[in-house]
C-alpha positions in Angstrom: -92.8 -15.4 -17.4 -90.2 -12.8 -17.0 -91.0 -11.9 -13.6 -88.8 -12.4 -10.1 -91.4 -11.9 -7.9 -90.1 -13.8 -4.6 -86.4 -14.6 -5.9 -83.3 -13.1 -4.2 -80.1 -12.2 -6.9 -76.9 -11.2 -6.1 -75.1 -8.9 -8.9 -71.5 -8.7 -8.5 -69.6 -5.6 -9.6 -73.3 -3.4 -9.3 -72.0 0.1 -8.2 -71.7 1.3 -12.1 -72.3 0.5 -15.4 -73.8 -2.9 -17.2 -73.8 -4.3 -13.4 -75.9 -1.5 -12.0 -78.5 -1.7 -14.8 -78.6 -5.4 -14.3 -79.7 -4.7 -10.7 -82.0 -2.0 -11.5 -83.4 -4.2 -13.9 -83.9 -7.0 -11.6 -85.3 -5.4 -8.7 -87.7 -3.7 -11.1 -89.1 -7.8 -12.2 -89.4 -8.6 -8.3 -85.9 -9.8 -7.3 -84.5 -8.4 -4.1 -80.9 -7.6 -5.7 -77.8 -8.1 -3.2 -75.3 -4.9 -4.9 -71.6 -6.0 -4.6 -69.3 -3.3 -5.0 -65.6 -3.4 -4.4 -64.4 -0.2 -3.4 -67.3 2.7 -4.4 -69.0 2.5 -1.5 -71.0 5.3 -2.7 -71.9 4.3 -6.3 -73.4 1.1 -4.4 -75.5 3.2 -2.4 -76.5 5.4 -5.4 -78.1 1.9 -7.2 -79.5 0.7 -3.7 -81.2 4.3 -4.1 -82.6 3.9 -7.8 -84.0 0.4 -6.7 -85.7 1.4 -3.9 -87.1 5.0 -5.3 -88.7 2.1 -7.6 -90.4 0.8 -4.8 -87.4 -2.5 -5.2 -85.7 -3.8 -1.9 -81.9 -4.2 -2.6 -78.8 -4.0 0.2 -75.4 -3.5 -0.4 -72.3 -6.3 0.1 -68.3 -4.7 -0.4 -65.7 -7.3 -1.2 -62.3 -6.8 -2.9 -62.2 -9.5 -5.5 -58.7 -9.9 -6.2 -58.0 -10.2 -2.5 -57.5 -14.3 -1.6 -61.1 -15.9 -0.1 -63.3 -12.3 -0.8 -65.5 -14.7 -2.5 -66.0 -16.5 0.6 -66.3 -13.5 2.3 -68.7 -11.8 0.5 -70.8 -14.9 0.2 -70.6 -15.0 3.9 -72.1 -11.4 3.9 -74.8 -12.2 1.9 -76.0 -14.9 3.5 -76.0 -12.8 7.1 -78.8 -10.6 5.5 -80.9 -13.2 3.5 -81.2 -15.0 6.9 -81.3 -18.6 5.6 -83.5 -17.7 2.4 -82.6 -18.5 -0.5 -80.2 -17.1 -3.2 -81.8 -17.9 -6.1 -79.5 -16.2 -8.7 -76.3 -14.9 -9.4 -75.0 -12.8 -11.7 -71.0 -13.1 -11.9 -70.2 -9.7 -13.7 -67.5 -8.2 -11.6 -64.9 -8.0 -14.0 -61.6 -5.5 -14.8 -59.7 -5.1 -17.6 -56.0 -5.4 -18.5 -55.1 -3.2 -21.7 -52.0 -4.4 -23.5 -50.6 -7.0 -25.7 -48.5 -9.6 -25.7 -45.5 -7.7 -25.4 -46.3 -4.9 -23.4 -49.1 -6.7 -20.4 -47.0 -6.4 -17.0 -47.0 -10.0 -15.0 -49.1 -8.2 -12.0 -51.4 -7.0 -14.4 -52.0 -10.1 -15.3 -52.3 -12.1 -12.5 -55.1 -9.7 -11.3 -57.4 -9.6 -14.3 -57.3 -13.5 -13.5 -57.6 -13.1 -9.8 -60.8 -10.9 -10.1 -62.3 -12.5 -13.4 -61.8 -16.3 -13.0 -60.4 -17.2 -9.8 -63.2 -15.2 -7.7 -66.1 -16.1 -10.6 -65.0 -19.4 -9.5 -64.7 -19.7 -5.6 -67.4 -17.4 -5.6 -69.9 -19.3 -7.3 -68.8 -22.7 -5.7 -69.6 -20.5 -2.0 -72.8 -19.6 -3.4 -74.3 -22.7 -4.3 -74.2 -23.7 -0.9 -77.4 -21.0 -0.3 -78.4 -22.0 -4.2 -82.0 -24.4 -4.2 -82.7 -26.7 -7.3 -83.6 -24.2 -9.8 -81.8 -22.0 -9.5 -79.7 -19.5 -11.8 -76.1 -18.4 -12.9 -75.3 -16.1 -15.4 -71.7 -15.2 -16.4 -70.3 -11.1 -17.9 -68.7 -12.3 -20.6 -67.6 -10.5 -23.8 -67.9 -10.4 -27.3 -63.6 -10.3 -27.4 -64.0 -14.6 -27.3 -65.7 -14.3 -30.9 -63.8 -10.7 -32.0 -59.8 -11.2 -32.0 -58.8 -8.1 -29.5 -55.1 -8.5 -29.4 -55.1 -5.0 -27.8 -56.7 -6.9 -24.5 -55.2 -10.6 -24.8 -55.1 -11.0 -21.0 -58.6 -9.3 -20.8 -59.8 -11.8 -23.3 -58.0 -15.1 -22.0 -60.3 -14.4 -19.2 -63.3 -14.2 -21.2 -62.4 -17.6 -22.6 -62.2 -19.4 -19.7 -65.3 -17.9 -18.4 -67.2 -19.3 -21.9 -65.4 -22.7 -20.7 -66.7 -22.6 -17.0 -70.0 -21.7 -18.5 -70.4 -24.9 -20.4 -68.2 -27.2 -17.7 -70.4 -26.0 -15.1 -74.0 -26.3 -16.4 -73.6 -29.8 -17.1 -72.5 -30.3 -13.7 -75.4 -28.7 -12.3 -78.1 -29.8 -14.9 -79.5 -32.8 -12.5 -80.2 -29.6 -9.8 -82.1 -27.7 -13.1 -79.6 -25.1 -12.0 -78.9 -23.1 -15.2 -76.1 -21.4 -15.7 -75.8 -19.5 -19.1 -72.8 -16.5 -20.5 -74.2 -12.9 -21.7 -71.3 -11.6 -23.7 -71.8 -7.9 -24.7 -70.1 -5.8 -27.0 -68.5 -2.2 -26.9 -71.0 -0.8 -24.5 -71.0 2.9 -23.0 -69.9 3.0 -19.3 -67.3 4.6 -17.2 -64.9 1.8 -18.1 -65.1 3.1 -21.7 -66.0 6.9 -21.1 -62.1 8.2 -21.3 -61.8 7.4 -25.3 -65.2 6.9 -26.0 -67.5 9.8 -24.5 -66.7 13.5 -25.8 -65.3 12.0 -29.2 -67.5 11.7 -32.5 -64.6 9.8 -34.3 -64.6 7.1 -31.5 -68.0 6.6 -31.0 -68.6 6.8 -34.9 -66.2 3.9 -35.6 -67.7 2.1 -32.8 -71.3 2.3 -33.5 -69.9 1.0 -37.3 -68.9 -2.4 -36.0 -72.4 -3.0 -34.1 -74.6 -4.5 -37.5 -77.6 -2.7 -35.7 -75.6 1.0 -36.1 -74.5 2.2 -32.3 -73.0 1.8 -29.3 -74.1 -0.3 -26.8 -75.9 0.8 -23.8 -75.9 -1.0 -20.0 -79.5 -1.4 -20.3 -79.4 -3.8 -23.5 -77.7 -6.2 -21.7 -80.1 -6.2 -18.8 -82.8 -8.0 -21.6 -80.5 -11.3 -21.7 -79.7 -11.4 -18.6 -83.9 -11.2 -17.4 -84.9 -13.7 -19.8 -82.2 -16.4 -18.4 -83.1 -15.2 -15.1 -86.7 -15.9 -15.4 -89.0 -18.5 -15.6 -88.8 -17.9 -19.6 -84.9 -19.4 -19.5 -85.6 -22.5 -17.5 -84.5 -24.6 -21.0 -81.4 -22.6 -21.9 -78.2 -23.5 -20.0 -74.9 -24.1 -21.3 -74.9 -21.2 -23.8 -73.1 -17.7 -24.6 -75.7 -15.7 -26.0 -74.2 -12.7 -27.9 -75.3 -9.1 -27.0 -73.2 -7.1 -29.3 -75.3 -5.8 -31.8 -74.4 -7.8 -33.9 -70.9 -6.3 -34.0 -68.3 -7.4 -37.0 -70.9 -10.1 -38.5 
């Protein structure tokens, strides 16, 4: 039931990190896995690489998100290559961050953490859904910061909020198509994103790995589990939903 055998996916922000295990992980159930990247041309190539030393088929799409109609664009690309199949999932996880808090977030700083991770979730997936059959399946990067106050990232996590909101607006929309479309909202996980405070330093990852109820820090590859299942056959009944993927963090 968790197999993609036949199914095409198309994993925004997939060079590095939670995005590239998502793709690795999905190619590896059957999917061919469209790899957006934005600017590491070479990080995409690297993932395309791990798929298809697998024996997966995966290709790589670029596309600037924060640039006005790169959804479209990239949408466009995507379709060129799947040659009027289908595109039977996508996985929205592109996403940046804007550090700060109230007082100190610059105004351009945060008109692009809104540009990249609502405004282009949002054109993006309205594009898609035009290659989309009945069926089919959505699934938003969301974060555990909508459940967890983070005033040290309150632009970051506004984002994260309305993505919770499109979540649910958008799967009732789309429930007479069976189209799910479901949130995975992980934790403190260990990427690039997080390496410069977090990797090299006991103290950091210590008090990290406290807050997680199941005692570490998160990995990309635990968030590849939740995604799979919604992608699958096994999710067809869940839509609508955040499912959390923190470990459990400050239960």
């Amino acid at each position: 039931m968790f197999g993609l055998a036949g199914k095409t996916a198309l994993v925004t922000g997939a060079s590095r990190g939670i995005g590239r295990a998502i793709a690795v992980g999905m190619a590896g159930a059957g999917a061919r896995v469209a790899v957006h990247y934005s600017g590491n041309a070479q990080a995409a190539k690297e993932t395309v690489a791990a798929i298809e030393a697998e024996g997966g088929s995966a290709f790589t799409v670029q596309a600037d998100l924060a640039e006005p109609g790169a959804a479209g664009v990239l949408i466009d690309a995507v379709a060129a290559e799947l040659r009027g199949a289908p595109l039977d999932i996508l996985v929205n996880n592109a996403g940046i961050g804007a550090p700060g808090g109230i007082g100190t977030v610059a105004e351009d700083d945060y008109d692009r953490v809104f540009a990249v991770n609502t405004k282009s979730l949002f054109f993006l997936t309205r594009k898609a859904l035009e290659l989309m059959p009945d069926g089919g399946r959505i699934i938003n990067t969301g974060s555990g910061v909508t459940r967890i106050a983070f005033p040290e990232g309150i632009a970051y996590a506004m984002t994260k909020g309305a993505v919770d909101v499109f979540t649910l607006a958008l799967a009732a929309e789309l429930g007479p198509r069976r189209i799910t479309v479901n949130t995975v909202a992980p934790g403190i996980i260990d990427t690039d994103i997080n390496a410069s405070w977090l990797r090299g330093n006991a103290e950091a990852q210590a008090a990290a790995a406290s807050r997680a109820v199941l005692g570490r820090v998160g990995l990309p590859a635990d968030v590849t589990g939740p995604v799979l299942f919604l992608a699958s056959e096994a999710g067809r009944w869940t839509t609508g939903q955040v499912i959390d993927a923190t470990g459990g963090s400050d239960l």
